[in-house]
DODOMI-812879 format. One record per residue (C-alpha): x, y, z; residue in one letter. Coordinates in steps of 0.25 Angstrom, whole numbers, padded with zeros to 4 digits, always signed. Layout:
N
XYZA/...
//
This chain:
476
+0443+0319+1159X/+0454+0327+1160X/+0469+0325+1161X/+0482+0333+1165X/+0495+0331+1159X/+0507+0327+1169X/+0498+0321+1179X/+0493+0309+1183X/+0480+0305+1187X/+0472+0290+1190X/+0457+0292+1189X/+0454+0278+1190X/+0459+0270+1182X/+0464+0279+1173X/+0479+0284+1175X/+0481+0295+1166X/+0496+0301+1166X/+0498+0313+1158X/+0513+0320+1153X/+0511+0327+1141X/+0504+0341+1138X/+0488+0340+1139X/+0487+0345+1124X/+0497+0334+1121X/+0488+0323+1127X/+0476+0318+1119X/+0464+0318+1130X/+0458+0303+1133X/+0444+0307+1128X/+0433+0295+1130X/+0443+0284+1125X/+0450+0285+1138X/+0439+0288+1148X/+0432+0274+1141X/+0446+0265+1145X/+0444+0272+1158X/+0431+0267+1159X/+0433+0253+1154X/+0443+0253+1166X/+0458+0253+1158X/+0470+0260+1167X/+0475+0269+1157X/+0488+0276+1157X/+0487+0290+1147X/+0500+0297+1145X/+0505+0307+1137X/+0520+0308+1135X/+0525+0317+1124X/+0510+0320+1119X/+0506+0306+1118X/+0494+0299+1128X/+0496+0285+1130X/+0483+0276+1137X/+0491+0262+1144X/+0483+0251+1145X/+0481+0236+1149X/+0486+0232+1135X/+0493+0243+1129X/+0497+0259+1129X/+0486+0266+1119X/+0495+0279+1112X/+0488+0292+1110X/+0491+0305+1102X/+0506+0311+1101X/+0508+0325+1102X/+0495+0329+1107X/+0486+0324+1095X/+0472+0324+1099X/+0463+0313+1091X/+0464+0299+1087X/+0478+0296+1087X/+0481+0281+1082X/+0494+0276+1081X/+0496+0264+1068X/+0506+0254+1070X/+0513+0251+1056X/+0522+0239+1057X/+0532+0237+1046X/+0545+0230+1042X/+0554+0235+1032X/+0542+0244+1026X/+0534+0231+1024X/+0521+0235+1032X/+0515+0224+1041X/+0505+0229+1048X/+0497+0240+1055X/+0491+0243+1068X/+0481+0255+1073X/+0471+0248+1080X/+0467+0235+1088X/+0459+0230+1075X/+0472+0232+1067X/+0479+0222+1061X/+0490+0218+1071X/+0498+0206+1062X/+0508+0205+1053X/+0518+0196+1044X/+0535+0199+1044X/+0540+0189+1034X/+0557+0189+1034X/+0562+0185+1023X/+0573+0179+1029X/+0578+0170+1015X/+0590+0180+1014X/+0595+0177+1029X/+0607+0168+1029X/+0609+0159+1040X/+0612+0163+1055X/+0609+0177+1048X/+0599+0190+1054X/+0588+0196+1046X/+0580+0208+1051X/+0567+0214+1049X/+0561+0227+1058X/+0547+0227+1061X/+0544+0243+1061X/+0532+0248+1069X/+0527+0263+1065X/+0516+0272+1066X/+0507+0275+1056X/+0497+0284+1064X/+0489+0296+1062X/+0503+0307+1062X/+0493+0321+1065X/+0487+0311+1077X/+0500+0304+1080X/+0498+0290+1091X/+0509+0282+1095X/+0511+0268+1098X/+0523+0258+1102X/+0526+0245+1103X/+0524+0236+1115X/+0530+0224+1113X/+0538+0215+1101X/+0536+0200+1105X/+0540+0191+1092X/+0536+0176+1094X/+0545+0167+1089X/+0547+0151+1088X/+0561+0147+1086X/+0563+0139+1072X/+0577+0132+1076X/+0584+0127+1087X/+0595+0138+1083X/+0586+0147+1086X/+0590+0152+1103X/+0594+0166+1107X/+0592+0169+1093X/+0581+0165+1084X/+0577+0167+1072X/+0565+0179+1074X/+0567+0190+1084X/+0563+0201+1087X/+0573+0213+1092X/+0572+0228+1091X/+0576+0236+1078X/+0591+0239+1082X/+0591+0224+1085X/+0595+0226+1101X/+0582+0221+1108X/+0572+0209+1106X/+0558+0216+1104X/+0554+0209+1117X/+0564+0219+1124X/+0559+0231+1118X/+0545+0233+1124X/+0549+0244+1132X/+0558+0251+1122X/+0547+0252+1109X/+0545+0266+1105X/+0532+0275+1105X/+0528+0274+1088X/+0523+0286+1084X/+0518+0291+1069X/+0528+0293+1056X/+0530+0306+1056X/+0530+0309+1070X/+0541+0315+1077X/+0545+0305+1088X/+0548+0307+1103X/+0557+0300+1111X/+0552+0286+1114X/+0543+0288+1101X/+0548+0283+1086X/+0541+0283+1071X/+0545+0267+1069X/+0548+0256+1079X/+0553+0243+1074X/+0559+0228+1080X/+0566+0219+1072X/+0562+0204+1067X/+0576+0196+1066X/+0577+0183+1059X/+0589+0174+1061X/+0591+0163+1050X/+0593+0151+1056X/+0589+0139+1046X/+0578+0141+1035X/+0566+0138+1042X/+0555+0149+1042X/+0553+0156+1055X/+0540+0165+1061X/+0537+0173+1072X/+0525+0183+1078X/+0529+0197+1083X/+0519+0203+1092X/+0521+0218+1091X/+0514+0225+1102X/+0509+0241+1099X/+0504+0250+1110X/+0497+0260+1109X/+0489+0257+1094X/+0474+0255+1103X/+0470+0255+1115X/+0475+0241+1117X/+0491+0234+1114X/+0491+0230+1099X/+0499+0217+1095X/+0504+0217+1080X/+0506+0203+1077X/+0519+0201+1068X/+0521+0188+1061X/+0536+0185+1057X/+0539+0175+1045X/+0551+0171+1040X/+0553+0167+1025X/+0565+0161+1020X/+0564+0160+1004X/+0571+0148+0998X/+0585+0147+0992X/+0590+0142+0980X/+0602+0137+0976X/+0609+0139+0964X/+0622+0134+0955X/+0629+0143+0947X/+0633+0136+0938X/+0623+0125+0940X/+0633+0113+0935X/+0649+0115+0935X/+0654+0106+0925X/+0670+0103+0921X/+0669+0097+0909X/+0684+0090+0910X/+0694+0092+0922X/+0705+0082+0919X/+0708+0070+0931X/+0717+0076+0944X/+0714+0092+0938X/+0704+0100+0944X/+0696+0111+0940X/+0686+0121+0946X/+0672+0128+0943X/+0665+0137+0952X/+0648+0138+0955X/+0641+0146+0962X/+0629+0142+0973X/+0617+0153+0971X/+0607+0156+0980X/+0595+0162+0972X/+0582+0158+0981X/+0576+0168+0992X/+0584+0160+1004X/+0598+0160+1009X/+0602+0146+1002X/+0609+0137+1013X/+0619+0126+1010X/+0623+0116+1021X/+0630+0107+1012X/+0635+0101+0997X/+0632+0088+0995X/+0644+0084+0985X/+0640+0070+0985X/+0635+0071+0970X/+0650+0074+0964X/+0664+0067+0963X/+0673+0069+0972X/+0681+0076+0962X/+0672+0089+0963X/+0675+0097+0974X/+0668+0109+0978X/+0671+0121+0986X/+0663+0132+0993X/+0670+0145+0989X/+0660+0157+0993X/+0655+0160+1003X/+0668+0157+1010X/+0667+0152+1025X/+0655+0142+1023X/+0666+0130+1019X/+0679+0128+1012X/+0685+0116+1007X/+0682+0108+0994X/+0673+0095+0996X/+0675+0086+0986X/+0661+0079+0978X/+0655+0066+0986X/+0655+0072+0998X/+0645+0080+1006X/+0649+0095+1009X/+0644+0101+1021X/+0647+0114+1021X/+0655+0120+1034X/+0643+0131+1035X/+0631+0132+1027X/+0632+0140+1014X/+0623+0151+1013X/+0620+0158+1000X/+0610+0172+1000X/+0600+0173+0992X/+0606+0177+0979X/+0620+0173+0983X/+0629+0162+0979X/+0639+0153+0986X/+0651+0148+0976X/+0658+0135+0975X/+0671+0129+0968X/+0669+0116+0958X/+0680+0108+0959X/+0682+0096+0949X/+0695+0087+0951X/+0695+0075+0943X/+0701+0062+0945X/+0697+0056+0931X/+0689+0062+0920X/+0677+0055+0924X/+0663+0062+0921X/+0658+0069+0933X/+0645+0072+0937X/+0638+0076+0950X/+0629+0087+0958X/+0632+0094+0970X/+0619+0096+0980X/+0617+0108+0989X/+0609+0106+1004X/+0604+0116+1009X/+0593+0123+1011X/+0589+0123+0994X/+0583+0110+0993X/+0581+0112+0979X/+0597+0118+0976X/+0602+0112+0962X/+0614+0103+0963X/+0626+0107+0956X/+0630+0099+0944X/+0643+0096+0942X/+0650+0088+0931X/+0664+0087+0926X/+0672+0079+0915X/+0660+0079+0906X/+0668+0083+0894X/+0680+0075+0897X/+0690+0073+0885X/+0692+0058+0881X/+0702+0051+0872X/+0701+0037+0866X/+0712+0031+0857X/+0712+0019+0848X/+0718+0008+0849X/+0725+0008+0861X/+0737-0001+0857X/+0743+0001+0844X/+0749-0013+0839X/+0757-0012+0828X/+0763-0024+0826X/+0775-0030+0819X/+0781-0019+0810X/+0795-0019+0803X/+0805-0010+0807X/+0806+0002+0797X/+0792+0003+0794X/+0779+0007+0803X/+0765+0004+0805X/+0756+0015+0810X/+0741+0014+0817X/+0732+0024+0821X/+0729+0028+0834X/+0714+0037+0836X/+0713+0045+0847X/+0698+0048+0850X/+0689+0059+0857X/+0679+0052+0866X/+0676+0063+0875X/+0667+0077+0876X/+0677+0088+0873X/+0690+0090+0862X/+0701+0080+0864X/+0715+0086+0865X/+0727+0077+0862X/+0740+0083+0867X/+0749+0072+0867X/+0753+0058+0862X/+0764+0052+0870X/+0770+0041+0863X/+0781+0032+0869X/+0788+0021+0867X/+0795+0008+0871X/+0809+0013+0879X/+0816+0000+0876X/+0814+0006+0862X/+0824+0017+0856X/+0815+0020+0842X/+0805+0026+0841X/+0794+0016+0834X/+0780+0022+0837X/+0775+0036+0831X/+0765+0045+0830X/+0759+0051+0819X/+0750+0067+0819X/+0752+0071+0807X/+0737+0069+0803X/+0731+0076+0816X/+0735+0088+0811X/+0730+0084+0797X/+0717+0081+0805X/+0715+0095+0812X/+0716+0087+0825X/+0730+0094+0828X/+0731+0109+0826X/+0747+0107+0824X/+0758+0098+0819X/+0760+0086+0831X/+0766+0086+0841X/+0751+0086+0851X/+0754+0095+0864X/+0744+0102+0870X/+0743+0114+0861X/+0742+0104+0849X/+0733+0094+0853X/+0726+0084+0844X/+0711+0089+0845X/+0699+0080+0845X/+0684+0083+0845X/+0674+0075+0851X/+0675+0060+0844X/+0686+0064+0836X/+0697+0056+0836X/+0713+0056+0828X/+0720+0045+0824X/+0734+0045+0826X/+0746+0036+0819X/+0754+0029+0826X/+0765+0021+0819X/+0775+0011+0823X/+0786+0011+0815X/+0798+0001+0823X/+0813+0004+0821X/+0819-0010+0824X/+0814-0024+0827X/+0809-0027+0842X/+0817-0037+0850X/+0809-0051+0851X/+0798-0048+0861X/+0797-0033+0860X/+0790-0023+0852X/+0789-0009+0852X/+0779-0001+0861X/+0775+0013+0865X/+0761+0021+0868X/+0756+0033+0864X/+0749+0042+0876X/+0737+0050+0872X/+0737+0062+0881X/+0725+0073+0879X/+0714+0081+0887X/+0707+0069+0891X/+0712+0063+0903X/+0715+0048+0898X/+0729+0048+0892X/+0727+0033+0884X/+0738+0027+0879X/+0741+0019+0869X/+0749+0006+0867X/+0761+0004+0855X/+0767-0009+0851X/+0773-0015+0839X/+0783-0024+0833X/
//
């Protein structure tokens, strides 16, 4: 049968339209004159060397550039040079998994992957071929999900849905081949996945190829989403203040670590597990709260707090005591880490403590111009060094002499006092943990008490701990 370029002819049921050079077209041979037969209408054409066979289901490409002999285009589907899948013939496998790691993907945040489309066919008998059609199927997963959900489908520069471009695909000729207009080396379409929540999502994208066999192709594309699991971590795992005197404060920093596949997600702090005198304050990243919130409540955060994989989020630790009371407690993350470790917190563990003995010194009747002295201990019942920086003695008003005194002399004899009394802060009486110090105390009157009085005074202990005992005077 023969044919002439730039005309057009219908024998039968065979229309036949030519445009290119004669030697540029590859002739029909048997294979054409056998579909004429089985009664398909075929459309050949030749643009730009190329013969093209349009049938019911599909357009069949022939040979580029006026190649004569089998010309076979392959498709070679790709993404991100992870091979997925190859087609060349009806009997090829036409099915493939994407899996998106979307773990990474904060949310209300975009993650792309292009799906590339090549040719790997014979370049010395170069076939085109082109895509017909990108349909993704795809349930939404939230009621969020509306004009935008969590998998589409656009085109590469992200201006069109796939379902859009069906038209606009290009011709995909061989690597190597020097492309025409309307022809390209690569063709791609982009899978986008929005984060929404942490549910997994999937979808089938139905590629159609023209122009592999004699018949449209459909490469099946399975999409899955895998989400990875956070893990939360404190840094340090326990903030401790071993002693924060009553009505001071003091602060420590920690840090919230993310070290799991997943962006970690924390809607709230649940604060009920700690005193009131903790506070706790979220300092970085700036814009998800502000404020401090004080222990026993629970803190619901103004936004979630997101942390990427391998970041951190850092808090302030505030203690501020009303007593020196022990305090333990935990504070407890919700979120999407149902295992995430509480943070322990402890203060006033190692709180100084002074006990004295007795509390009353009763001297009794002493005649005036001599003195009667008793010991007074002062004690360390707590964890840490007892530093005593002052003893405040004063006595009676009504009374101008002097009658009570103290004696130091033998601290220093002791090694409990570094100097010569007075005690200040700089020269404070020193005691370990149990030790104690006895200290004399004599009465030593000046003139005889009026019938009904006697002579009283006290004696303040004042130190690092915060009780301030005090001790009662009286003789006669």
């Amino acid at each position: 049968m023969a044919l002439a370029c730039r005309s057009k002819e219908r024998l039968g049921r065979l229309r036949v339209i030519r445009t290119g050079s004669p030697t540029g077209c590859a002739g029909p041979g048997r294979w054409l004159a056998a579909l004429w037969a089985a009664g398909w209408p075929l459309l050949v054409s030749c643009n730009d060397g190329a013969a093209q066979l349009e049938t019911p289901s599909g357009v069949v490409s022939a040979c580029l550039s006026g190649a004569k002999g089998d010309c076979k285009p392959v498709a070679e589907l790709a993404s991100e040079s992870v091979a997925l899948g190859q087609v060349s013939s009806a009997m090829s496998d036409s099915s493939a998994t994407l899996q998106l790691d979307v773990g990474s993907v904060a949310m209300g945040k975009d993650l792309t992957r292009l799906v590339t489309l090549s040719n790997s066919g014979d370049f010395d008998l170069p076939a085109g071929y082109r895509i017909g059609s990108v349909r993704m199927l795809y349930s939404p997963g939230s009621p969020a999900e509306g004009d935008v959900q969590a998998l589409e489908c656009w085109s590469a520069d992200g201006t069109k849905r796939c379902e859009h471009m069906d038209s606009q695909w290009r011709l995909i000729v061989p690597k190597g081949y020097a492309p025409k207009p309307g022809q390209t080396t690569a063709e791609s379409f982009a899978i986008r996945f929005k984060a929404f929540d942490n549910k997994p999502r999937s979808a089938l994208v139905r590629i159609g190829l023209q122009g592999i066999g004699l018949s449209a192709l459909t490469f099946t594309l399975h999409v899955a989403t895998k989400s990875g699991t956070p893990k939360a971590n404190w840094l340090p795992k326990d903030v401790s203040f071993p002693y924060v005197p009553p009505k001071h404060c003091a602060t420590q920093e920690v840090q919230l670590v993310n070290t799991g596949g997943a962006v970690l997600a924390i809607d709230s702090i649940d604060l009920a597990g700690i005193d009131n005198s903790f506070q706790l304050l979220l300092t970085d990243p700036p814009g998800v709260d502000s404020g401090w919130h004080h222990g026993g409540t629970a803190w619901t955060l103004v936004k979630p707090l997101q942390v990427a994989v391998g970041g951190s989020a850092l808090f302030q630790v505030m203690f501020c005591p009303a007593s020196d009371n022990q305090q333990l407690g935990h504070v407890k993350l919700v979120g999407n880490d149902a295992s995430a470790p509480a943070l322990s917190v402890a203060a006033n563990s190692s709180v100084p403590c002074i006990a004295v003995s007795p509390t009353w010194l009763q001297f009794g009747s002493v005649a005036v111009g001599s003195q009667s002295p008793m010991g007074l201990t002062v004690k360390n019942c707590g964890s840490q060094e007892l530093l005593v920086h002052e003893l405040q003695l004063t006595e009676d008003k009504g009374d101008a002499y002097q009658e009570f005194l103290m004696d130091l002399s033998g601290l220093v004899a002791s090694g409990k006092l570094d100097a010569p009394p007075p005690l200040s802060a700089e020269n404070p009486l020193k005691l370990g943990v149990n030790e104690q110090a006895t200290i004399d105390v004599n009465y030593a009157p000046a003139n005889v008490n009026q019938a009904g009085t006697q002579d009283t005074g006290e004696i303040r202990v004042l130190s690092n701990a915060y009780a301030q005992p005090v001790i009662k005077l009286q003789g006669n």
